[in-house]
C-alpha positions, 0 to 999 in steps of 0.5 A: 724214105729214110737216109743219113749222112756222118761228117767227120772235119778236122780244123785249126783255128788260129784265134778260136775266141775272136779275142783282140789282145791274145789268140787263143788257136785250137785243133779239132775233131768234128763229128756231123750226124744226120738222119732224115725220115719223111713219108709223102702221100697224096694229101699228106707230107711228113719229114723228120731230120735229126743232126748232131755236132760233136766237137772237141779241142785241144783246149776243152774250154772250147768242147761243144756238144750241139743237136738239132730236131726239126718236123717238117708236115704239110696237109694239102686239100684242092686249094689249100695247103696246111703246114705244121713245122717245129725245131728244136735246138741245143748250142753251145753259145759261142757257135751261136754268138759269132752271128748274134753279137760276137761276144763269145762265152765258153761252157754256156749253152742256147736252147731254142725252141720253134713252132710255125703253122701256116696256111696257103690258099690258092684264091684265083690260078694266079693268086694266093693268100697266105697267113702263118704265125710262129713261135720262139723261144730262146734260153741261155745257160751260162756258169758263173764259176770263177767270176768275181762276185763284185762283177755285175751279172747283168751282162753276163746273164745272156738276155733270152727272150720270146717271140710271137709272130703273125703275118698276112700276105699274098702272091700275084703270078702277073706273068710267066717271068714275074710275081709280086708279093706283100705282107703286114706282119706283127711280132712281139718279142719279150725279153727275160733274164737280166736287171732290165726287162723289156718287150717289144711291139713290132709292126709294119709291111713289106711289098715286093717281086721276083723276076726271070730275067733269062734261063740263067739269071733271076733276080727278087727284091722285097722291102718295108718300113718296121715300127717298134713300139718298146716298154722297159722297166728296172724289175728289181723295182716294181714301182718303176713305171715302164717308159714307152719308146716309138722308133722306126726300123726296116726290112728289105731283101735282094737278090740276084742269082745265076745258075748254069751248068758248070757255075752257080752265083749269088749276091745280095743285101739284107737289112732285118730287125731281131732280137740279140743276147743282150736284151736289145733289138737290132739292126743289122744289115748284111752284105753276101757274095758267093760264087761255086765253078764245077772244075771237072764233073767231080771237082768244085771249087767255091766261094763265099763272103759276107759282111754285117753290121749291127746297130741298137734301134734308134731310139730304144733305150739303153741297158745299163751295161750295153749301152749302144752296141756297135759291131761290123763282121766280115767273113769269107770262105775258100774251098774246094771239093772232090766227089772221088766216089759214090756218095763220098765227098773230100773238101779242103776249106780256107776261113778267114773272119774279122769283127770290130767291137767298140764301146765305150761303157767301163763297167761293161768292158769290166764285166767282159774282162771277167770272162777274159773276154776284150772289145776292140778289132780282131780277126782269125784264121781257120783251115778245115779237112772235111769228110763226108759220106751219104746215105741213099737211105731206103726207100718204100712205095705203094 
């Protein structure tokens, strides 16, 4: 089967940079290819998705150029199930930032790579074992035209890093309306770039459950307490001995879902650890609401919110510029949209996004300064016109 989609937006910002003391609004095009590939057979299953976003601004600091290759295969035997996937991204930083940290920097990129195998296996009808594992790598290239050379880089050299992941867990199908998981995982993530070089050892388990309440309305909730077991050393002095710090973390997921024939619904809460750009693991817990109503059989009408706040780990030691990092993030999203014909789809959409960034590190407001960049609160607004057209594709059986 191969099938496609090209988006085309236009948009306009009123502070594109979430910065607290100018805004600096935008207008803009939107280019969103896709193409999709897969073949399935009875024991085999490839797919293949290429996207791309294209966009330009009236200000061309803010011009960004992302793709992404994802390879999706899965090798299936009487009890088991093998599965293969891989990803590779290329993003402008900034349209990753408004996620990771909120510090926004214009002509710089991300590239990220990911490759996780798995394997499933079908113990008892009820029963499955599971063990997968993944690799990660995330790099940033960030020009340094402009900045005063008496400015620090420390900062400014966005901290990539590498993440190794292993997991072995399990599904138990008590009955028809509930199944219970669990999980020990461990990760180690290794950070480079930047005057501070760390790693962490991440370990810990999750147990949880996912339950039909009705036709419409099911719910799943999942948790865990995570140990990080972190190392830091100055690399611009390799005799300094690296200082271990022990400190405790969490995971926890859930859920509540309801879906009928006109109205779908969501909310829940989620609390992980990750890594960020500044060479720290965070905390970050997040808060979700989203809620879609079929006006008409061509007509929805959707919503969707969501707050996060991220915190270092308690505990971890501070880079010499970040210090303890603090923000809180909120957004929310009103849209409608209109199926006017086969395969073609008409949205009008309403943003508004808001974060509040404190610190008090001088040094580090400084080295923000250069890139004309501010910590405090900010917010902005954003209204998008978006075209869509699908490609039922073709379509080949044996």
């Amino acid at each position: 089967m191969l099938k496609g989609s090209l988006s085309q937006q236009v948009e306009y910002n009123d502070n594109i940079s979430m910065n607290p003391v100018r805004n600096d609004s935008v207008v803009g095009y939107v280019l969103t290819p896709t193409l999709q590939a897969s073949r399935k057979t009875r024991v085999l299953d490839i797919a293949f998705e290429g996207q791309g976003d294209i966009r330009r601004y009236d200000d061309s600091l803010w011009d960004c150029d992302k793709y992404n290759l994802r390879l999706n295969s899965d090798y299936r035997t009487k009890r088991s199930v093998f599965s293969l996937k891989g990803e590779y991204a290329v993003s402008c930083t900034y349209a990753q930032q408004i996620l990771d940290t909120g510090l926004l920097l214009p002509n710089s990129q991300t590239d990220n790579y990911q490759l996780a195998p798995s394997w499933v296996w079908q113990w008892t009808p009820r029963d499955q074992l599971i063990l997968d594992a993944s690799y990660s790598r995330t790099s940033y290239s960030i020009p340094l035209d402009g900045i005063d050379a008496s400015v620090s880089n420390d900062f400014l050299n966005f901290s990539g890093n590498e993440t190794y992941t292993v997991n072995l867990g399990g599904n138990h199908e008590w009955s028809r309306r509930l199944s219970l998981n669990g999980k020990f995982y461990f990760s180690h993530i290794r950070y480079t770039g930047g005057v501070d070089a760390s790693a962490q050892n991440l370990f810990g388990f999750q147990l949880g459950a996912n339950y039909t309440i009705n036709r419409s309305w099911t719910v799943s909730a999942a948790g865990g307490p995570i140990w990080i077991d972190e190392t830091r050393s100055n690399s611009a002095d390799v005799s300094s001995e690296q200082s271990p710090s022990l400190s405790l973390g969490s995971a926890a997921n859930i859920t509540l879902s309801y879906d009928d024939r006109l109205s779908q619904f969501s909310a829940g809460f989620s609390n992980a650890v990750n890594p960020s750009a500044i060479g720290q693991t965070l905390q970050t817990n997040s808060i979700f609401a989203n809620y879609s109503y079929h006006l008409t059989r061509h007509l929805v009408l959707d919503f969707t919110s969501n707050f996060t706040r991220s915190e270092s780990i308690e505990g971890q030691p501070s880079r010499d510029l970040t210090g303890q990092f603090d923000r809180s993030y909120f957004s929310v999203a009103a849209g409608i949209a209109w199926e006017f014909a086969k395969n073609w789809r008409l949205k009008g959409s309403y943003i508004y996004s808001w974060q509040d960034f404190q610190q008090d590190n001088q040094d580090f407001q400084s080295d923000l300064q250069a890139r004309n960049l501010f910590v405090g609160t900010s917010d902005s607004n954003a209204v998008m016109v978006f075209l869509n057209y699908s490609w039922d594709g073709i379509r080949h059986s044996r």
